[in-house]
N, CA, C and O atoms as a GROMACS GRO file, in nm:
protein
  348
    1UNK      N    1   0.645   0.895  -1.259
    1UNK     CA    2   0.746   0.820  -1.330
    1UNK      C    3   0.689   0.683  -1.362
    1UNK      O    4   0.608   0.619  -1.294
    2UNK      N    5   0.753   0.646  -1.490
    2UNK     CA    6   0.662   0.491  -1.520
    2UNK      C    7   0.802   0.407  -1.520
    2UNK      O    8   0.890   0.489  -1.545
    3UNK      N    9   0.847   0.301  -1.506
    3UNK     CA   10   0.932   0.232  -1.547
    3UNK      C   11   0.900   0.108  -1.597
    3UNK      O   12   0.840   0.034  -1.519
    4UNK      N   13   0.924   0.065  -1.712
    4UNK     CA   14   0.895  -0.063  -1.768
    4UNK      C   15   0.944  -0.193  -1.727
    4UNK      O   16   1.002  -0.181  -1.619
    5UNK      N   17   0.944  -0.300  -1.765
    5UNK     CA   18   1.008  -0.408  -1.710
    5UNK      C   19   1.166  -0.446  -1.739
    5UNK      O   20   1.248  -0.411  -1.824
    6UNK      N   21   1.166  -0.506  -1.660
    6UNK     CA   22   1.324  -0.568  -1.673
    6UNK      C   23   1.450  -0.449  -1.728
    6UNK      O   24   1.540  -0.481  -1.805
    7UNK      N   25   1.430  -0.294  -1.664
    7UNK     CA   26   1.528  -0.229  -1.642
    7UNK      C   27   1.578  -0.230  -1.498
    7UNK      O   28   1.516  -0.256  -1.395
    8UNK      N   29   1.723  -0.190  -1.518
    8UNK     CA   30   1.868  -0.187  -1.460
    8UNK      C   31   1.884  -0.019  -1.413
    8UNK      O   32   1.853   0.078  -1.483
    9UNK      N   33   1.940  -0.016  -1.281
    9UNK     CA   34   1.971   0.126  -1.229
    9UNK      C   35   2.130   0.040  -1.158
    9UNK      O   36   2.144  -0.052  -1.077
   10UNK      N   37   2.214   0.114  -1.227
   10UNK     CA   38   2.408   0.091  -1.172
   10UNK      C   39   2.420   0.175  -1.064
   10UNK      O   40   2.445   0.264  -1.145
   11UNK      N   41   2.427   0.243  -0.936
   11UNK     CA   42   2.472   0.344  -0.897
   11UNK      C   43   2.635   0.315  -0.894
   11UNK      O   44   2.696   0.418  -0.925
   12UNK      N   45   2.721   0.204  -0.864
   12UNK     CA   46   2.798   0.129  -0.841
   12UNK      C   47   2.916   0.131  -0.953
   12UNK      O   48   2.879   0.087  -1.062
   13UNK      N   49   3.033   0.168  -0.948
   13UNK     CA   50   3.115   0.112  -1.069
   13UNK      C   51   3.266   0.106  -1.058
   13UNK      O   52   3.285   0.113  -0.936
   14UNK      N   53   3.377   0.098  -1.114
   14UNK     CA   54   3.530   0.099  -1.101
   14UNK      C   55   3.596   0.110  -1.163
   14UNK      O   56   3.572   0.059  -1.272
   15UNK      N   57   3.688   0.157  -1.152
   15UNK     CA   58   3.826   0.269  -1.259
   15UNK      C   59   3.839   0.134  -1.384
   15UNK      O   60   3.820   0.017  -1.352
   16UNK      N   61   3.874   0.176  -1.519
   16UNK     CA   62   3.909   0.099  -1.654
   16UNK      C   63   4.015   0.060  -1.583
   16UNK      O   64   4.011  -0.062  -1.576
   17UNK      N   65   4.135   0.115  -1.511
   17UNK     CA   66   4.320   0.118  -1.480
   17UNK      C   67   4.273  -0.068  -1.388
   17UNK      O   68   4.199  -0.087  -1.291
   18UNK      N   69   4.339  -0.154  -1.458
   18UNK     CA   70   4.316  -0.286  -1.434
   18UNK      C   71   4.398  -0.270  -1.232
   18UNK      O   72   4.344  -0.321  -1.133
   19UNK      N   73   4.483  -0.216  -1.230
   19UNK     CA   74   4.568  -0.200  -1.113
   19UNK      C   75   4.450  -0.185  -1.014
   19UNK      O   76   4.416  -0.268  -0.930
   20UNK      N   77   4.398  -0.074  -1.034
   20UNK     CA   78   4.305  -0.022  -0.934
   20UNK      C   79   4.179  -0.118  -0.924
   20UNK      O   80   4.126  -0.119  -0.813
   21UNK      N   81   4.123  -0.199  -1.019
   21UNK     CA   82   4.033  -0.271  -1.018
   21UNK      C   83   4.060  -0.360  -0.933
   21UNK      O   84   3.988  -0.386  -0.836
   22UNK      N   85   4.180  -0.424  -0.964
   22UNK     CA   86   4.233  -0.528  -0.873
   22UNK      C   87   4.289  -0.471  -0.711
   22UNK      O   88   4.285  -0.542  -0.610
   23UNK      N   89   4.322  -0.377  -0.713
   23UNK     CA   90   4.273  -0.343  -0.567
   23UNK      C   91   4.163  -0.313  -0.521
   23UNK      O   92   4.173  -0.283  -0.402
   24UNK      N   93   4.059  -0.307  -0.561
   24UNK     CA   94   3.915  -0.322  -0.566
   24UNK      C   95   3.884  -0.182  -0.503
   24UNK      O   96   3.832  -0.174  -0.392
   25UNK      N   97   3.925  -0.057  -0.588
   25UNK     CA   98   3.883   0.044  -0.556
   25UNK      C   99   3.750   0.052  -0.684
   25UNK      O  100   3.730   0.022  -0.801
   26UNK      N  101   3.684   0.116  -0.566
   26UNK     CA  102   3.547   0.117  -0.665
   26UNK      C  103   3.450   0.262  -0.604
   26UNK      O  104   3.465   0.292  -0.486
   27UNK      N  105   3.370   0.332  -0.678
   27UNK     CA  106   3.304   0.427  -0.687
   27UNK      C  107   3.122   0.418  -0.647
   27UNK      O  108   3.063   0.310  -0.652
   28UNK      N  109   3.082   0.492  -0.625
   28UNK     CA  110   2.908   0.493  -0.629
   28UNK      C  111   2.887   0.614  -0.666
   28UNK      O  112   2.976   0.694  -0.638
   29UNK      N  113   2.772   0.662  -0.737
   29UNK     CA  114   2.770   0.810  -0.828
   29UNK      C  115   2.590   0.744  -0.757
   29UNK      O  116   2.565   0.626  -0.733
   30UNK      N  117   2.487   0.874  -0.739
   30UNK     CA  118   2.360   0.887  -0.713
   30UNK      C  119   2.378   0.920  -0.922
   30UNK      O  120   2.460   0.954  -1.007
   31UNK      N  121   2.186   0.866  -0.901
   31UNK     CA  122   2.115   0.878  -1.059
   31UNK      C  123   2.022   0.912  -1.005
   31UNK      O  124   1.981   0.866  -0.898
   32UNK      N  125   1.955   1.033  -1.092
   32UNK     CA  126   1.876   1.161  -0.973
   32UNK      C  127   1.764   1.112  -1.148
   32UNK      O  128   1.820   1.108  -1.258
   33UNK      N  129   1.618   1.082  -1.130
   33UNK     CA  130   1.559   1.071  -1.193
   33UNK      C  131   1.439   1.163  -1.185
   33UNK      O  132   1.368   1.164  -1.084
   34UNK      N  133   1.409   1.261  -1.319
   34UNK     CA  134   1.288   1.384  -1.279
   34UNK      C  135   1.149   1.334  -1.291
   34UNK      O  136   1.113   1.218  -1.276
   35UNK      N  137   1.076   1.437  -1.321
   35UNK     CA  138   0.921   1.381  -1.290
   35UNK      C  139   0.887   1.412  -1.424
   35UNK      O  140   0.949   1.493  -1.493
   36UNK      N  141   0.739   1.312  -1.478
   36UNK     CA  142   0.692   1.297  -1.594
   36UNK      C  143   0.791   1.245  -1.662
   36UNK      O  144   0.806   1.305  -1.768
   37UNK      N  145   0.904   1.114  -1.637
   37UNK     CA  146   0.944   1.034  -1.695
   37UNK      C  147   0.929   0.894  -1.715
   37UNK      O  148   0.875   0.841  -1.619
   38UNK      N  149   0.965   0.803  -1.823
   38UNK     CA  150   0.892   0.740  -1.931
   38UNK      C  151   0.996   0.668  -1.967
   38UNK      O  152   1.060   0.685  -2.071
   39UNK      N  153   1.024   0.557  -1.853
   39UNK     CA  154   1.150   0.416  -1.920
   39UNK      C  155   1.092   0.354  -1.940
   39UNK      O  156   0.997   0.311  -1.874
   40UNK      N  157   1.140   0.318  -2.066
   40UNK     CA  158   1.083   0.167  -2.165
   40UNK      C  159   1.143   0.046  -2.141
   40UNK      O  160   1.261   0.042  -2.109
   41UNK      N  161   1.075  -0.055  -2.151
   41UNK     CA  162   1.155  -0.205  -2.141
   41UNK      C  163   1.269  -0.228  -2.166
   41UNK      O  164   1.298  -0.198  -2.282
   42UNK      N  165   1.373  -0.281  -2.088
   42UNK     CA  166   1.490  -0.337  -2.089
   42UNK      C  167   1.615  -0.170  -2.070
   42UNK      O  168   1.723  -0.171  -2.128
   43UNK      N  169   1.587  -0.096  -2.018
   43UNK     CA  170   1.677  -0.014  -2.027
   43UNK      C  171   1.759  -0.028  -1.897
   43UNK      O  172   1.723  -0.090  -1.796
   44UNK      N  173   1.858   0.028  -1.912
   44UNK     CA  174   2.036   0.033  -1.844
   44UNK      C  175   2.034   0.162  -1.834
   44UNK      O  176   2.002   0.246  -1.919
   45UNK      N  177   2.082   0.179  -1.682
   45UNK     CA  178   2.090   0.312  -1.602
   45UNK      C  179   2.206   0.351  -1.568
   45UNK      O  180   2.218   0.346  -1.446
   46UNK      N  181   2.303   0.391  -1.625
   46UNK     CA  182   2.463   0.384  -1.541
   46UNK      C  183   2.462   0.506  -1.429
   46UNK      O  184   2.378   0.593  -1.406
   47UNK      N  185   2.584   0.479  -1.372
   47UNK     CA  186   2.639   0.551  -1.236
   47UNK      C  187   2.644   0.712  -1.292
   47UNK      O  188   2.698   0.754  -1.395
   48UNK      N  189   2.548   0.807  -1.159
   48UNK     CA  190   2.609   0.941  -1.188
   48UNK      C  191   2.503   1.004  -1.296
   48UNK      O  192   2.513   1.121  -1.332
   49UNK      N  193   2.405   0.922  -1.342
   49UNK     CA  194   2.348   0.970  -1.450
   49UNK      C  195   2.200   1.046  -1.428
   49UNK      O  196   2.117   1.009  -1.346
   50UNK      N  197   2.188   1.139  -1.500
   50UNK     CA  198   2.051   1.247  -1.442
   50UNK      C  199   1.977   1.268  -1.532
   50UNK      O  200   1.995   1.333  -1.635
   51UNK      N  201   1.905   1.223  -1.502
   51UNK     CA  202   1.730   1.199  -1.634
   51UNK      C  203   1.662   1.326  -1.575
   51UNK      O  204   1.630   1.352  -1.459
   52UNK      N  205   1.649   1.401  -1.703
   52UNK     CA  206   1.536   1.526  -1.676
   52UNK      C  207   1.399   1.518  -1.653
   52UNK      O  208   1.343   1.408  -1.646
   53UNK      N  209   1.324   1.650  -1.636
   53UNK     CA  210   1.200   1.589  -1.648
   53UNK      C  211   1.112   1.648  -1.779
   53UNK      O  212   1.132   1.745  -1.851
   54UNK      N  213   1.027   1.567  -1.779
   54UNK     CA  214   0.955   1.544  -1.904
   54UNK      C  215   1.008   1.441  -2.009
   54UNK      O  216   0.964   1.462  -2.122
   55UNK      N  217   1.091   1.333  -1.998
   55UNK     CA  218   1.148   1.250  -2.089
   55UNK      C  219   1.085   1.081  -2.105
   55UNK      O  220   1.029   1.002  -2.029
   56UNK      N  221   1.123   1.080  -2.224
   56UNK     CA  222   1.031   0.930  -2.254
   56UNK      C  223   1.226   0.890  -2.300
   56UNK      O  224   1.303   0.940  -2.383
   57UNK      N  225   1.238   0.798  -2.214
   57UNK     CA  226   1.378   0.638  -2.270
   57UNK      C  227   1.314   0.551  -2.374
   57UNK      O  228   1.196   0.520  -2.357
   58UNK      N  229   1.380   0.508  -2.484
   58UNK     CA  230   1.316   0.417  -2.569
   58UNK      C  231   1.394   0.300  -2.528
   58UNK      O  232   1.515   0.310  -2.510
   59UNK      N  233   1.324   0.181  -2.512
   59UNK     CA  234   1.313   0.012  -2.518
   59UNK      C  235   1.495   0.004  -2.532
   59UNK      O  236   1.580   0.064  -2.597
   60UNK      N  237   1.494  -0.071  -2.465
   60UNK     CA  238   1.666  -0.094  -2.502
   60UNK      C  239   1.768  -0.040  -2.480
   60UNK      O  240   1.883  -0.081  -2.499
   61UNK      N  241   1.719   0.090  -2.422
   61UNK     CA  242   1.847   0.209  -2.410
   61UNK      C  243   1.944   0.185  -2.333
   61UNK      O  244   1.926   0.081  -2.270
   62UNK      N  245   2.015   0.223  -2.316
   62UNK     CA  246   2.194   0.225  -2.240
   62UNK      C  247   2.205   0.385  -2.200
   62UNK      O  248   2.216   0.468  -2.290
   63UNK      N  249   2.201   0.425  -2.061
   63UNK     CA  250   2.173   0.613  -2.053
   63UNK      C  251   2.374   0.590  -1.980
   63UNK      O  252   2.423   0.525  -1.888
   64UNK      N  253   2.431   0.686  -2.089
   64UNK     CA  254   2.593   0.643  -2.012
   64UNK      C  255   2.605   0.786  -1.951
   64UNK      O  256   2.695   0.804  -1.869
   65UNK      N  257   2.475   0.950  -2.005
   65UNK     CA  258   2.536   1.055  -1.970
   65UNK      C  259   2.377   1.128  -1.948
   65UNK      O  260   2.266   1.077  -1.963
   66UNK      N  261   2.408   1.235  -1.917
   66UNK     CA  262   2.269   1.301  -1.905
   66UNK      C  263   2.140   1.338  -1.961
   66UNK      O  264   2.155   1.399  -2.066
   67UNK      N  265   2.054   1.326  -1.937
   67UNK     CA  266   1.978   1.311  -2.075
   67UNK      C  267   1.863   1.490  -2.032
   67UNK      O  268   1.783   1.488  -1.939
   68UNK      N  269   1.881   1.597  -2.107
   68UNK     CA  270   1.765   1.696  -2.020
   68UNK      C  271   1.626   1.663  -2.083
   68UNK      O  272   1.560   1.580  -2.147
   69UNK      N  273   1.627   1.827  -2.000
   69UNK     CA  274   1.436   1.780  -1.978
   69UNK      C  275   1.378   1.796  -2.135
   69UNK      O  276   1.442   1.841  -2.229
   70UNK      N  277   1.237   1.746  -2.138
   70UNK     CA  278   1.167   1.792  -2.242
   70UNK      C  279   1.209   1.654  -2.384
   70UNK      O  280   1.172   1.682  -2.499
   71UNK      N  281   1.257   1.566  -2.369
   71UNK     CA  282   1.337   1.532  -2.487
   71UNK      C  283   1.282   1.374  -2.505
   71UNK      O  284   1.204   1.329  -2.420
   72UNK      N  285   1.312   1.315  -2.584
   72UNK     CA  286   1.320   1.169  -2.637
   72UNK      C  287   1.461   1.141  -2.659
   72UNK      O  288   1.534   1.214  -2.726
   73UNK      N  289   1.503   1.018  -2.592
   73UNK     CA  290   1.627   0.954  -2.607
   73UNK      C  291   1.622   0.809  -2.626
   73UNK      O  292   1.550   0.730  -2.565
   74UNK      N  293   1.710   0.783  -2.725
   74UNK     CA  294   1.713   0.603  -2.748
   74UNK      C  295   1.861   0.546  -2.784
   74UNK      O  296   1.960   0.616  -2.805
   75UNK      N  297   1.857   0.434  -2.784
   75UNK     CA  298   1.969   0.412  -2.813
   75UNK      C  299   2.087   0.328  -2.716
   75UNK      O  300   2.086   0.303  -2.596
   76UNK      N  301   2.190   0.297  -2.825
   76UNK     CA  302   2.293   0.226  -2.714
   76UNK      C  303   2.447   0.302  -2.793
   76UNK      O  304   2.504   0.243  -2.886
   77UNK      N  305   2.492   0.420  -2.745
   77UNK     CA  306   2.450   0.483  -2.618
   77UNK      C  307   2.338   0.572  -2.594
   77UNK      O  308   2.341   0.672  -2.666
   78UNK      N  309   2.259   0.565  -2.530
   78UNK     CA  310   2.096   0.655  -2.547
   78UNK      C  311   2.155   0.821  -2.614
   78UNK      O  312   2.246   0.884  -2.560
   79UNK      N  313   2.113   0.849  -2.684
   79UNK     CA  314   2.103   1.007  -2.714
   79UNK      C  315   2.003   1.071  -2.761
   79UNK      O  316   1.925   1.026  -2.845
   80UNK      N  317   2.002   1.186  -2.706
   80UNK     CA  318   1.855   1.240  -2.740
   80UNK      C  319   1.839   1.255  -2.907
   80UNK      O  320   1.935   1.290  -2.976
   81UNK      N  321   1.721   1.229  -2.959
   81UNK     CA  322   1.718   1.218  -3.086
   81UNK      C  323   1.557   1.340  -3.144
   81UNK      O  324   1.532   1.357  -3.263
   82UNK      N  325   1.475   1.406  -3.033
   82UNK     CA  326   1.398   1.517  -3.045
   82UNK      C  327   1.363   1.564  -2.941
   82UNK      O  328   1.367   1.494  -2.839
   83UNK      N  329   1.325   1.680  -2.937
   83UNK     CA  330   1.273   1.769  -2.810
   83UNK      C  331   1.098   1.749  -2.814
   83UNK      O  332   1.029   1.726  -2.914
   84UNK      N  333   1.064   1.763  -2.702
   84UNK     CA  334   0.956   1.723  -2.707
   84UNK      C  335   0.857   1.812  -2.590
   84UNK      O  336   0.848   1.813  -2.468
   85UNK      N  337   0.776   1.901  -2.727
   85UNK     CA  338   0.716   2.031  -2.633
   85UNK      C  339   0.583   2.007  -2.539
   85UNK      O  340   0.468   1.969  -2.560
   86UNK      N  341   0.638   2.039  -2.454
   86UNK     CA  342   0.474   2.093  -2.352
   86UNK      C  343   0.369   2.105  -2.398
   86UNK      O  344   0.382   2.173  -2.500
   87UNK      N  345   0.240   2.072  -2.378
   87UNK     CA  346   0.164   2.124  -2.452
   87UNK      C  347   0.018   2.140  -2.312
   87UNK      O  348  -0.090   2.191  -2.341
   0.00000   0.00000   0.00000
């Protein structure tokens, strides 16, 4: 796994319902990261989220949901944008 600089991993987070915030109920979700992956500078990792393996993150990304294996993802919100074969 490579990770670039100045990225962010959330495991940590809390309900939108302002009520519950303010009772300070809050959550932790594991982010399960695979092998032969490829985060680019400045990327954001949210809670709960599972990076496949074989994937390259592009520069900037925001990952809010799962990203599988084999693929290229970018973006804010990251989405995979090609598959990307074995060779």
């Amino acid at each position: 796994m490579f990770i670039a600089s100045h990225c962010s991993f959330y495991t940590a987070g809390h309900p939108l319902d302002v009520r519950l915030r303010n009772a300070s109920v809050q959550y932790a979700r594991p982010i399960s990261v695979g092998n032969n992956v490829w985060i680019g500078g400045n990327v954001t990792v949210l809670t709960g989220v599972t990076i496949g393996n074989n994937v390259t993150i592009g520069a900037g990304s925001v990952v809010t949901r799962d990203i599988p294996d084999n693929t290229l993802a970018v973006g804010n919100p990251c989405r995979v944008i090609k598959s990307i074969d074995e060779e």
